[in-house]
C-alpha positions as CSV (number, residue, x, y, z in Angstrom):
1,X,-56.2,5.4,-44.8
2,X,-56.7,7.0,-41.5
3,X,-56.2,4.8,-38.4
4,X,-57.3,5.7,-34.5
5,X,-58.0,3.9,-30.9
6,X,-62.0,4.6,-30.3
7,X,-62.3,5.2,-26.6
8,X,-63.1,1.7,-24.2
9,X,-62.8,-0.4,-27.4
10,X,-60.0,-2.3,-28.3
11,X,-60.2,-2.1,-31.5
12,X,-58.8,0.6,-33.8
13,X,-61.1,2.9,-36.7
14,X,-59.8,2.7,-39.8
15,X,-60.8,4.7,-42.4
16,X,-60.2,4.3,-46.0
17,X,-60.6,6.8,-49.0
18,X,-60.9,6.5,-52.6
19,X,-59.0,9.8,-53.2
20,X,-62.3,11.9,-54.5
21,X,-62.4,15.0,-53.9
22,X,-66.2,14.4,-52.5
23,X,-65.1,12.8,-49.4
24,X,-63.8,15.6,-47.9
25,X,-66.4,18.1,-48.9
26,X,-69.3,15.7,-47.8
27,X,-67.1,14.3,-44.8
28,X,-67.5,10.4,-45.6
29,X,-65.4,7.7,-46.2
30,X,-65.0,5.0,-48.8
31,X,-65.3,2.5,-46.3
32,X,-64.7,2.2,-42.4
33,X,-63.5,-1.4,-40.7
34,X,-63.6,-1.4,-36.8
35,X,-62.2,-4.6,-36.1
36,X,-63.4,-7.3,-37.9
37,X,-66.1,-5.4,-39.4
38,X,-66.3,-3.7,-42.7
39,X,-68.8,-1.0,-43.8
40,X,-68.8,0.1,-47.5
41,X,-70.3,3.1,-48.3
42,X,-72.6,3.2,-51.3
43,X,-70.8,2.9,-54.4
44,X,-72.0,4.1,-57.9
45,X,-70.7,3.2,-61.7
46,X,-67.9,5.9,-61.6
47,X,-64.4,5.4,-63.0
48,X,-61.4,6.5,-61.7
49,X,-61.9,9.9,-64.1
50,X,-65.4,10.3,-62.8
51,X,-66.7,9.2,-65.8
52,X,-70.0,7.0,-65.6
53,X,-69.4,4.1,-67.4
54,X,-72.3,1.8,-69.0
55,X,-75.2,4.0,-68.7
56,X,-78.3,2.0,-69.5
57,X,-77.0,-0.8,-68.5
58,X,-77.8,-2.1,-65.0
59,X,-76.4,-5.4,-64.7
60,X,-73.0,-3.9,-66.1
61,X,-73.1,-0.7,-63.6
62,X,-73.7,-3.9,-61.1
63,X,-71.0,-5.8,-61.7
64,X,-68.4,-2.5,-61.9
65,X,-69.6,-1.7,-58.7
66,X,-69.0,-5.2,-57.2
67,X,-65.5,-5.2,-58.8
68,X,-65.0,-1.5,-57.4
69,X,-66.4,-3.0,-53.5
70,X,-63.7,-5.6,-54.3
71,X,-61.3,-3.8,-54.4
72,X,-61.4,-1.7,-51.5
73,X,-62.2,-4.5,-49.4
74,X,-58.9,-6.3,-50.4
75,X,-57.6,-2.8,-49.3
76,X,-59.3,-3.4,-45.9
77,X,-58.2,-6.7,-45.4
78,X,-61.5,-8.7,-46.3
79,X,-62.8,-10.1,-49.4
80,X,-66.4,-10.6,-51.2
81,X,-66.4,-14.0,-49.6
82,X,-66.6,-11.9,-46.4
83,X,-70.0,-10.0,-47.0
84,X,-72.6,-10.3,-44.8
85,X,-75.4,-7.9,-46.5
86,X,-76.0,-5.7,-49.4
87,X,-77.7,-2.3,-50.0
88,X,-79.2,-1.9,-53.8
89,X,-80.7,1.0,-54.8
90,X,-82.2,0.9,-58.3
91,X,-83.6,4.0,-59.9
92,X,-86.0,1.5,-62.0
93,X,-87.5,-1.5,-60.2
94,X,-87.9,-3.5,-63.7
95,X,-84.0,-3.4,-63.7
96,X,-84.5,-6.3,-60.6
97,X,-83.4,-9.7,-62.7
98,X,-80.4,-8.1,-64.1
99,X,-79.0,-6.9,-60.8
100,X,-80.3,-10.0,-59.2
101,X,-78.1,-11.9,-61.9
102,X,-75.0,-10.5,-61.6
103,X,-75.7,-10.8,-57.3
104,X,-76.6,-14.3,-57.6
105,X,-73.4,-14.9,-59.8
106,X,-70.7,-13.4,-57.0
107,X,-72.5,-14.6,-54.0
108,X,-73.9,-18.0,-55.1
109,X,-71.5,-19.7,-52.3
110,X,-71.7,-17.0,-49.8
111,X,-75.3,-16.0,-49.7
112,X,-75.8,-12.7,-48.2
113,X,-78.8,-10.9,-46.9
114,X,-79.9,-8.4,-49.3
115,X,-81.9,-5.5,-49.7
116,X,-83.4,-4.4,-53.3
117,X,-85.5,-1.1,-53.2
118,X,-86.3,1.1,-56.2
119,X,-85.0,5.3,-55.6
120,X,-87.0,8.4,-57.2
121,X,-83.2,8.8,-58.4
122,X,-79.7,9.1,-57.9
123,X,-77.0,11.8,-57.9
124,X,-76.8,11.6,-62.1
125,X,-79.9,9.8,-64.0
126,X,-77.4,7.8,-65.9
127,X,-76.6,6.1,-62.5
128,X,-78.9,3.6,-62.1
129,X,-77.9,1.6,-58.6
130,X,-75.7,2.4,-56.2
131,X,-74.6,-0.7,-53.7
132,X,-73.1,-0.6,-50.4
133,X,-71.9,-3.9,-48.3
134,X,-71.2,-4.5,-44.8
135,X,-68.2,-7.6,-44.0
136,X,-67.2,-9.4,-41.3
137,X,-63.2,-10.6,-41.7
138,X,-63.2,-14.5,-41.0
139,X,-59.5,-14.4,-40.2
C-alpha cells in the first residue's frame, strides 16, 4: 500500500498491490481508492503461485475473480456491496450465460452497471475473462 496527498484535493491516493512481480515492471497497481472511490484493475483467474486455475471453465474463472476483487476491496476499505460497474472481457462470447450467472448471483441486491464484450484474447488462452470493478465506499 502506498499512500500520498494529490495536489488541491483533499483526498489522499492510495495504492494497493498484490505483491506480483508484474506491477512494478508494467507500473500498475492492484487497485487505487481516492477517497471514496475504488478502481480495480482487471483481474484474471491466477492464484497466488501464478497458476491459472480452472481453465475451461468460465463461470469458475468468474467467480475466483470476484472472490479475488473481494478481497482486495476489504483491503481498501469497501466491499462487493459497494460496486458501482464491472468490466468483463470474455475471450469467447458464447461463454455470456455462465458469467452472467455467477454476476447475477453476487450482485442480485446491488445491481451494477455492466459491461460484457468478447477479446481476440488474453495474456494466456487458458484465461478466458478478466474483470475489473470500480466502488464507491457508502460509509
Amino acid at each position: 500500500m502506498v499512500a500520498k496527498k494529490i495536489n488541491n484535493y483533499m483526498a489522499e491516493r492510495i495504492n494497493f498491490s498484490s505483491g506480483a512481480p508484474w506491477e512494478s515492471v508494467a507500473g500498475y497497481s492492484r487497485a487505487v481508492r481516492i477517497g471514496k472511490n475504488i478502481e480495480v484493475a482487471g483481474t484474471t483467474a491466477v492464484d497466488s503461485h501464478g497458476e491459472i486455475v480452472f481453465p475451461g471453465d468460465a463461470g469458475a474463472q468468474t467467480k475466483f475473480i470476484f472472490e479475488k476483487i473481494d478481497k482486495i476491496l476489504n483491503e481498501a476499505g469497501s466491499k462487493l456491496s459497494d460496486v458501482i460497474r464491472t468490466r468483463m472481457f470474455v475471450t469467447d462470447i458464447n461463454d455470456w450465460e455462465e458469467v452472467a450467472l455467477v454476476h447475477g448471483h453476487i450482485f442480485n441486491e446491488v445491481k451494477p452497471v455492466s459491461t460484457l464484450v468478447e477479446v481476440s484474447r488474453l495474456i494466456d488462452k487458458e484465461l478466458l475473462i478478466e474483470i475489473e470493478v470500480s466502488a464507491v465506499v457508502q460509509n
